[in-house]
Structures are given as C-alpha cells and as structure tokens.
C-alpha positions in Angstrom: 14.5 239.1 96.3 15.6 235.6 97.4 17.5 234.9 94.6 19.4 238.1 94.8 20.5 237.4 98.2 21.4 233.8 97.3 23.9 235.2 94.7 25.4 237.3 97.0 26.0 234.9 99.0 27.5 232.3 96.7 29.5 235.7 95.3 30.5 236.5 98.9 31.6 232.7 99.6 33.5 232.5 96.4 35.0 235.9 96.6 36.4 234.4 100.5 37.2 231.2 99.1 39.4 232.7 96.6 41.4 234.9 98.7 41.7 232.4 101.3 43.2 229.8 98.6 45.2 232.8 97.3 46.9 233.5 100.8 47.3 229.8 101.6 49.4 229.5 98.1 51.2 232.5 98.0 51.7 232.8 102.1 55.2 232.4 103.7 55.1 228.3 104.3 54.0 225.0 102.5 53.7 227.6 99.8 53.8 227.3 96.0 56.8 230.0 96.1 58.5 228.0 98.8 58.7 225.0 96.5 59.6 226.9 93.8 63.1 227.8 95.6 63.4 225.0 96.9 63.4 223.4 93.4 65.9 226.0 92.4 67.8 225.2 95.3 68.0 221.5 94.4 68.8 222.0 90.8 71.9 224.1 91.7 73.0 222.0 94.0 72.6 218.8 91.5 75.1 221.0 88.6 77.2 221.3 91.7 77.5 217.6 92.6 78.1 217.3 88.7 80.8 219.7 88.4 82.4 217.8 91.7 81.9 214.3 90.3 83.9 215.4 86.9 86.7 216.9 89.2 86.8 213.7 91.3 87.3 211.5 87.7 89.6 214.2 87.3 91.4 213.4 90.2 91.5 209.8 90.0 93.0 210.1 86.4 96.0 212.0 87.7 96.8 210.0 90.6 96.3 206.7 88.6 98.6 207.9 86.5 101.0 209.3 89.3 100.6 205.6 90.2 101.2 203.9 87.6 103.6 205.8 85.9 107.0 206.9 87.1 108.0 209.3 85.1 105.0 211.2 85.9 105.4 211.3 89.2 108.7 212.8 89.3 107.5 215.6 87.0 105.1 216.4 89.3 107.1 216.2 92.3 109.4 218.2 90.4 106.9 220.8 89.3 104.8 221.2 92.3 107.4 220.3 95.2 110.8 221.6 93.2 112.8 218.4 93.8 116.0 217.9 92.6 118.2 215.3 92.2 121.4 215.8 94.8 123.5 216.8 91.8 121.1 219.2 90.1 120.5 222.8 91.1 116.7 224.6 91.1 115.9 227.8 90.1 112.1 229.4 90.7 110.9 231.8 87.9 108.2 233.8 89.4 105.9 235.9 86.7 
C-alpha cells in the first residue's frame, strides 16, 4: 500500500514538474519561442546591414569616380540634373 502511494506521488510530482517546465518554456517571456524571434529578428536585420554595406561600397565607387574623373561627372550632371552647355539645347524624353 505504501509503495503505491509513493508512486503516485513521485507520478503526481513529475506529472507538475513537467507542466510547470512546459509553461515556463513555452509561456509569453524569457521563453524558448521568444528567443526564437528574436534570433529571426537578428538574422534579418544582419542580411539587412549586408545588403546596406554593399550599397554603401556602391556608393563610394561612384562618387570616387565622380571625384576623380571629369568626364564622369559631367555625364552625370548631364544625366541626372540636364545640364547643358550655354550653346547646347536639352530635350527630355519621357517613356
């Protein structure tokens, strides 16, 4: 009879234990699932500074070059700003 009752008990306690660990995982914070977004979170946010870094080499390529090189620049001021020179004439072609 005693040892029934002592297996209940250790089945009761471990039956508690395991929901309470269960809850304390899966509950709303500190959780397993918490970290698991936040992780997510993190590693979208790291291809994000990626993507930004490669824009900002990019960048720093075209106004190096812009820089350095006159030609280019007046190309560009040509093509993004429509400068002319005072004896030229500019016409805009819209698709």
């Amino acid at each position: 009879m005693l040892k029934d009752e002592r297996k209940r008990f250790f089945l009761i306690v471990s039956v508690c234990t395991v929901v309470f660990l269960g809850i304390k995982l899966i509950g709303s914070t500190g959780t397993i699932t918490h970290w698991i977004k936040a992780k997510a979170e993190i590693r979208r946010q790291e291809k994000q500074m990626e993507q930004y870094r490669r824009e900002i080499e990019a960048m720093d390529k075209d106004i190096n070059e812009l820089k350095n090189n006159k030609d280019s620049l007046e190309k560009f001021a040509r093509e993004q700003f429509h400068f002319a020179a005072p004896d030229e004439d500019v016409y805009l072609i819209k698709d």
